[in-house]
C-alpha positions as CSV (number, residue, x, y, z in Angstrom):
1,X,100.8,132.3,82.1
2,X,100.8,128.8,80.2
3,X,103.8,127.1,79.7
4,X,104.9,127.0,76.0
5,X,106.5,123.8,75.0
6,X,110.1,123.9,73.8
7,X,109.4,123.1,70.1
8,X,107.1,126.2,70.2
9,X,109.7,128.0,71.6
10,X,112.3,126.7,69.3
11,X,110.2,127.7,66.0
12,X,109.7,131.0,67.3
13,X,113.5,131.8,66.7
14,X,112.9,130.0,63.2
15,X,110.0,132.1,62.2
16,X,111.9,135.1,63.3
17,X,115.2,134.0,61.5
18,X,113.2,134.0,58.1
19,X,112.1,137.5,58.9
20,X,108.2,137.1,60.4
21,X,107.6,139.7,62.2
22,X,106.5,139.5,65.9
23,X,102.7,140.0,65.5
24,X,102.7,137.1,62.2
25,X,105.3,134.6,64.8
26,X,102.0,134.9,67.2
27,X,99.3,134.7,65.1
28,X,101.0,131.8,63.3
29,X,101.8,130.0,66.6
30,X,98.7,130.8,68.6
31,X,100.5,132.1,71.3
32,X,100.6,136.1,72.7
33,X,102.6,138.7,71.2
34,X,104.0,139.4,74.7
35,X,105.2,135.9,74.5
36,X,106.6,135.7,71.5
37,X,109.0,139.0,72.3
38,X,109.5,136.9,75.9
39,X,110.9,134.4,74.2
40,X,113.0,135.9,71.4
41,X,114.4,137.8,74.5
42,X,116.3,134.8,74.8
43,X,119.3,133.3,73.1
44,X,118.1,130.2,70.5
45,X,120.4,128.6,72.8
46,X,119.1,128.9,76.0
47,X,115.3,127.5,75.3
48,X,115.1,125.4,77.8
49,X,113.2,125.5,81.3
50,X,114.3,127.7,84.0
51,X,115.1,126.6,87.1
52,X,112.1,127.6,89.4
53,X,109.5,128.3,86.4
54,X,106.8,127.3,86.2
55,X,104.5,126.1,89.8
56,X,106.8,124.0,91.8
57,X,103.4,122.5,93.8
58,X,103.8,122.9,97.5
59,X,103.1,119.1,98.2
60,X,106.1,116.7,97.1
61,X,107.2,112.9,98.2
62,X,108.1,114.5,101.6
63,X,104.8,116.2,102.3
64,X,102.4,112.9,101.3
65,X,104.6,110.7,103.6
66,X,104.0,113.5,106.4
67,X,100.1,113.5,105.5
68,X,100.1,109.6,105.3
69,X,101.9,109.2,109.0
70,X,99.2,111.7,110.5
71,X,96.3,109.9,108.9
72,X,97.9,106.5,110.1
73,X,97.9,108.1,113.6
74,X,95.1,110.6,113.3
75,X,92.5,109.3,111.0
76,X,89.4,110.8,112.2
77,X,91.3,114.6,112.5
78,X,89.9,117.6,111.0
79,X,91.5,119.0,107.7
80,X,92.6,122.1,109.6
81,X,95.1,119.0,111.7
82,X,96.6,118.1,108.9
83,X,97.1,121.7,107.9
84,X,98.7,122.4,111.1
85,X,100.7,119.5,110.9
86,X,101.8,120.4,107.7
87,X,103.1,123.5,108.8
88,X,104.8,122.7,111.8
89,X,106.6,119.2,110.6
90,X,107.2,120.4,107.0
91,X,107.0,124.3,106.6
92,X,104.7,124.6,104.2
93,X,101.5,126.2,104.1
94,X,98.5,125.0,102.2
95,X,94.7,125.4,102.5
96,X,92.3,123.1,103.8
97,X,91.5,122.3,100.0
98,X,94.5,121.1,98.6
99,X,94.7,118.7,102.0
100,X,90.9,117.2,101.3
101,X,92.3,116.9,97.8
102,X,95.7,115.4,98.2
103,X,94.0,112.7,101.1
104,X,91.3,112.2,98.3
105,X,94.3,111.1,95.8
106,X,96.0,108.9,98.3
107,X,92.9,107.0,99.0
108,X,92.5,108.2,102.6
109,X,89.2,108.4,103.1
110,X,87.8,110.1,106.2
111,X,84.7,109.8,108.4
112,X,82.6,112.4,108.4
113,X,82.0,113.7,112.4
114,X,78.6,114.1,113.5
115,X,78.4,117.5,115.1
């Protein structure tokens, strides 16, 4: 599910306020009918996000300084090192993708290991 700005949700309770129904509050808005009753579930009030919506992202400040002291110690390991260490230093699980990708962002480039 996409996240629908706050304005969006905002005129949703304005549409419906002037007497739109559901179905013309969606088509007008470009967003789902489902969403549209989601939202009007809710008090005008009380548009704001929701603690935990949305994806929190299992790498944070905490996680890149644990990837960054492995790689400083370990730069030749294997993605599948980093993901252990991941899980065993900071509890979180992630796949060997998100790793190659998060190393890729930092800048820490890795040699390749002839087999």
């Amino acid at each position: 599910m996409k996240h629908i700005p706050l304005v969006l949700r905002e005129r949703v309770h304005e549409l419906k306020k002037i007497g739109y129904t559901q179905n013309h509050i969606a088509e007008a808005l470009g967003i789902s009918r489902s969403s549209v009753a989601r939202i009007l579930q809710r008090q005008p009030t009380d548009l704001g996000r929701r603690p935990g919506s949305g994806f929190k992202g299992l790498i944070h400040e905490k996680e890149l300084e644990c990837l960054r002291e492995f790689y400083q110690k370990n730069p030749n390991a294997r993605l599948r090192e980093f993901a252990a260490e991941l899980a065993s230093r900071c509890q979180v699980q992630v796949s060997l993708t998100t790793v190659s990708n998060h190393l890729n962002r930092m800048g820490l480039k890795r040699k390749q290991k002839q087999r």
